[in-house]
C-alpha positions in Angstrom: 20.0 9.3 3.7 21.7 12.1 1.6 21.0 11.0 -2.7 22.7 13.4 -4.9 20.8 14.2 -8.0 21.8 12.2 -11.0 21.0 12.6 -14.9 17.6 12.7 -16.3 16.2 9.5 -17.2 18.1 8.0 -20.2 15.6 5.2 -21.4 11.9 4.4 -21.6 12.4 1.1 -22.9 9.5 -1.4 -22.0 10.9 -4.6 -20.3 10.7 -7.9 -21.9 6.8 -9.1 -21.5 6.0 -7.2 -19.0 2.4 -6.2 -18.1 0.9 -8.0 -21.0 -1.0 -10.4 -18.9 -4.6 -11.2 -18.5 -5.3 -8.4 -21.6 -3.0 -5.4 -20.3 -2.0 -3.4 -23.3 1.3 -2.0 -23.4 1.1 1.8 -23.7 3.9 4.6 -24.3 3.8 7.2 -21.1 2.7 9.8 -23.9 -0.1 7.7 -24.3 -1.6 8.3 -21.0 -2.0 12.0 -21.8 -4.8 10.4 -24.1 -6.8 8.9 -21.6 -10.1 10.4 -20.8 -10.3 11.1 -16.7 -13.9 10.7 -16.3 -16.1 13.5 -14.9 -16.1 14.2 -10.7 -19.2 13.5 -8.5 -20.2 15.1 -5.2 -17.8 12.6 -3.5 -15.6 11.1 -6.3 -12.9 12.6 -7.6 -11.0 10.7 -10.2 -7.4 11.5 -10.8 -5.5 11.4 -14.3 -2.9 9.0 -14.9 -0.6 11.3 -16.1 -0.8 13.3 -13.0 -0.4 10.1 -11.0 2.5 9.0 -13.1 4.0 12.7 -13.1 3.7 12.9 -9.4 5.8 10.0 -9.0 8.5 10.9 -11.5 9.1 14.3 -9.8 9.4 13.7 -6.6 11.3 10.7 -7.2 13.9 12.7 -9.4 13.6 15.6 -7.0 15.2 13.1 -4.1 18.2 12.2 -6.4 17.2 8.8 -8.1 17.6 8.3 -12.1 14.7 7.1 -13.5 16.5 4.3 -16.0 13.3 3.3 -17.9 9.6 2.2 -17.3 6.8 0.4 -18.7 3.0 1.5 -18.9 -0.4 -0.8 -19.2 -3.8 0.0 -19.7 -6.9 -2.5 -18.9 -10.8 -2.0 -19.0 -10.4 0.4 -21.9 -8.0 2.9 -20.3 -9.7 2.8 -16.8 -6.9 1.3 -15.3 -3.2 1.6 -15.0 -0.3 0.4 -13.7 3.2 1.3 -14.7 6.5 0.2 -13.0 9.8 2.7 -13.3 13.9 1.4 -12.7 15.3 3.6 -10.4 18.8 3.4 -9.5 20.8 6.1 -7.6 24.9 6.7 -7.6 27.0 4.4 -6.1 25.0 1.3 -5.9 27.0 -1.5 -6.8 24.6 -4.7 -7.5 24.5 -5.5 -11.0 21.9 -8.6 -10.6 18.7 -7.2 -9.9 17.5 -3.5 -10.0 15.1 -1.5 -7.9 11.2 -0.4 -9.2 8.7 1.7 -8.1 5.1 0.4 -9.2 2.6 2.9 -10.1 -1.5 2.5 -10.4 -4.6 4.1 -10.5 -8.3 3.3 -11.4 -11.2 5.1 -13.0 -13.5 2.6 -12.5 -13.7 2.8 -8.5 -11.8 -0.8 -8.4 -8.6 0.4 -6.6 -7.2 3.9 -5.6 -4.5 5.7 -6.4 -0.6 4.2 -5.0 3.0 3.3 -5.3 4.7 0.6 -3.9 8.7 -0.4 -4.0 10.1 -3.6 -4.9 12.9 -5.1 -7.4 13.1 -6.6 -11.0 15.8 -9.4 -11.7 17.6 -8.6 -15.3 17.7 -12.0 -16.5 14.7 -12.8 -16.4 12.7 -9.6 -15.8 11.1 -11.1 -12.9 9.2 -8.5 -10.8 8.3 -8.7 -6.8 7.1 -6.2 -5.5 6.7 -5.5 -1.3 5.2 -3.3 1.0 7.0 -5.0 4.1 9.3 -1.9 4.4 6.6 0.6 4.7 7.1 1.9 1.2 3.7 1.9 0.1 1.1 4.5 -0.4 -2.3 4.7 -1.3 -5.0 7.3 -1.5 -8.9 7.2 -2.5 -10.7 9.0 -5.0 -12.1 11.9 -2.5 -12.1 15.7 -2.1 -8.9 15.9 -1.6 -7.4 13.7 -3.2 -4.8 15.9 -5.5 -3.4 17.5 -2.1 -3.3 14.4 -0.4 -1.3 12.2 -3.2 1.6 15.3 -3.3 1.8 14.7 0.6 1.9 10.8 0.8 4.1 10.8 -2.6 6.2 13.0 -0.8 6.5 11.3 2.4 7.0 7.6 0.8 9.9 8.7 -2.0 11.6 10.8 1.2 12.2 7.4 2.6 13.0 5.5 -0.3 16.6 5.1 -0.3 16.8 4.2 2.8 14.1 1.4 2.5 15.1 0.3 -0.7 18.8 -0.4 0.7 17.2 -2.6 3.5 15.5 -4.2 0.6 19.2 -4.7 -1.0 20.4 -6.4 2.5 17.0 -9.1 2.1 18.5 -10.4 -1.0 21.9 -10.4 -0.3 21.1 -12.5 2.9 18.6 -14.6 0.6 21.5 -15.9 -1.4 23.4 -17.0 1.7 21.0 -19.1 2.9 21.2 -22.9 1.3 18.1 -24.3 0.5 17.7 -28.3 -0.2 14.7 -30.1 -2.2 13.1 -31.0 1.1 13.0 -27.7 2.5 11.9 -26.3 -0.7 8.8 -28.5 -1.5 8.0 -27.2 2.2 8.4 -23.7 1.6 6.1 -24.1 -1.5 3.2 -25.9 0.5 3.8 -22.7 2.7 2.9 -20.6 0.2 -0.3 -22.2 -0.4 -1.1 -21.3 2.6 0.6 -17.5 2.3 -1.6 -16.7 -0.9 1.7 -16.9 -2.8 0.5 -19.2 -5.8 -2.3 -20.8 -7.0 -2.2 -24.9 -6.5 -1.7 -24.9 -10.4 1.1 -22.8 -10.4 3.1 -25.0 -7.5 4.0 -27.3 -10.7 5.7 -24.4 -12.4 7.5 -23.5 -9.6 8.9 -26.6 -8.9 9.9 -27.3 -12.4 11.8 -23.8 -12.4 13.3 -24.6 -9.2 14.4 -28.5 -10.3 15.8 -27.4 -13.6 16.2 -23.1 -13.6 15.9 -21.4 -16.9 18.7 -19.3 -16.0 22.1 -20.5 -14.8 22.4 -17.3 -12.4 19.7 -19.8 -10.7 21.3 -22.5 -10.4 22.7 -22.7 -6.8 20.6 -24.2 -4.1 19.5 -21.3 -2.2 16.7 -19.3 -1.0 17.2 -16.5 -3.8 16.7 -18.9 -6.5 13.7 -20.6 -5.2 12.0 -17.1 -4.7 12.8 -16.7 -8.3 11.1 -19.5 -9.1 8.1 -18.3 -7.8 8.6 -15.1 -9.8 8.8 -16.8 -13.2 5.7 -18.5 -11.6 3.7 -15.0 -11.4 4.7 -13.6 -14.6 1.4 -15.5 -15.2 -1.0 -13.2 -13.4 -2.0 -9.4 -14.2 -0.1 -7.1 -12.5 -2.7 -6.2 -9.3 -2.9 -9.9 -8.7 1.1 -9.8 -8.9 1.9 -7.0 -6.5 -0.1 -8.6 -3.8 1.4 -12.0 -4.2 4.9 -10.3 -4.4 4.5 -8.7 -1.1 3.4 -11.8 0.7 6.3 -13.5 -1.1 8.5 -11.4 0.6 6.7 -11.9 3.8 7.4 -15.9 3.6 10.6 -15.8 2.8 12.2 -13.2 5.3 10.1 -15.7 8.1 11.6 -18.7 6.4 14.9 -17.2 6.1 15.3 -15.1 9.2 15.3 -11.7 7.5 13.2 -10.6 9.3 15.2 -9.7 12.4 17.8 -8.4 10.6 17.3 -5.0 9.7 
C-alpha cells in the first residue's frame, strides 16, 4: 500500500493513566537519552532505549505515518521500557479508536528488544494490542543485534498499513455482531481459559459490560464487551497487557468469525 508522507509529529502528550501500573514511571522521550545502557559482554549486547525508540520513529515516519503523540515508562530503575506511539496516516476516516505501535526493550535480560501493533479507544484510552496480523517483531540482545533491529523494524513498519487496515475491518465487523448476556458470560468463562483475565478480574468485566462507563458502550455487541475487558487490563503492567491483548483478539475474531474474513 502506497502512504504519502504526512507532517511531523504534532504532540507528545501522555495519555490518560497510561503505563502507571504495577510501579511504571511515566517518563518524557528526552528522558530516555538519560538512561545508562549497561556495558556489553562476550555474547550480550544491550541496546539503548533511545535507539530502540528512534528506530521505530524513523522508519515509521519514513513510510508516511504521523506520529500524533506517545507515552514512555520506565520499571526496574530504568532497565526496562515500554512506550506506545498514535500513528495515523491521511485519509483514515474512523474517529472512535486510533492505531498504536508499542515499543520495549530490557537491560536486565527479561525480554528483548520489539514492536507490536494494536489500537487505543479515545474514550477511554483503552489499549489492546495484537500480534494476530503478523505485525510483531522481536530481536535478542546478541552480536548483531543493531543490524538486525534496522532489518526487522524495516520489514514490520513496510507492512504496517496494510495490516493495520485489516485491523480497522476486525472492529468494524466487531460492532456488527450483537452480543446478549448469555453469550457474554460465555465468552468471559472463555477467556479464563484464553489467558485473557485473571478469575478476579471476570467481576470487573462483567460489571463494565452490565453497566459501561461510557455510553459509546452501551449497545449489546461484541465491541463493547471487548472493551470491557480492556477497562479490565488497565489493571496490569504493560508486558502482562500486551500478551493478554493479543490473545483477546485471538478470542474474539474465533467467537466472532473474523477470522475468516480477511
Amino acid at each position: 500500500m502506497n502512504i504519502i508522507m504526512n507532517e511531523p509529529p504534532v504532540a507528545q502528550k501522555p495519555p490518560r493513566g497510561m503505563l502507571l501500573h504495577c510501579g511504571a514511571e511515566l517518563v518524557s522521550r528526552q528522558d530516555l537519552w538519560t538512561v545508562p545502557t549497561p556495558d556489553r559482554t562476550q555474547s550480550w549486547y544491550p541496546i539503548p532505549h533511545s535507539t530502540v525508540l528512534t528506530e521505530v520513529e524513523d522508519q515509521l515516519q519514513g513510510c508516511g505515518f504521523t506520529i500524533t503523540e506517545s507515552a514512555h515508562s520506565l520499571t526496574h530503575d530504568g532497565s526496562r521500557y515500554f512506550g506506545v506511539i498514535n500513528i495515523t496516516i491521511p485519509g483514515r476516516t474512523i474517529t472512535d479508536f486510533s492505531w498504536v505501535v508499542g515499543v520495549r526493550n530490557s537491560h536486565d535480560k527479561t525480554f528483548p528488544a520489539g514492536l507490536v501493533a494494536g489500537t487505543r479507544v479515545f474514550v477511554c484510552d483503552n489499549l489492546a494490542f495484537s500480534s494476530a496480523e503478523g505485525i510483531v517483531i522481536s530481536r535478542k540482545h546478541t552480536r548483531w543485534a543493531m543490524r538486525d533491529l534496522h532489518q526487522l523494524t524495516a520489514r514490520a513498519v513496510g507492512q504496517l498499513g496494510d495490516r493495520l487496515i485489516q485491523l480497522d475491518q476486525r472492529i468494524e465487523h466487531y460492532k456488527q455482531v450483537e452480543v446478549g448476556d448469555a453469550r457474554a458470560h460465555d465468552i468471559v468463562i472463555r477467556s479464563l481459559d484464553a489467558g485473557v483475565v485473571t478469575t478476579t478480574q471476570v467481576p470487573e468485566v462483567l460489571q463494565e459490560w452490565r453497566e459501561p462507563s461510557h455510553e459509546a458502550f452501551e449497545p449489546r455487541t461484541a465491541w463493547s464487551l471487548f472493551n470491557a475487558f480492556t477497562e479490565a487490563l488497565k489493571s496490569v503492567n504493560p508486558h502482562t497487557a500486551l500478551r493478554r491483548g493479543e490473545a483477546l483478539y485471538g478470542l474474539f475474531d474465533a467467537e466472532t468469525g473474523a477470522l475468516g474474513r480477511n
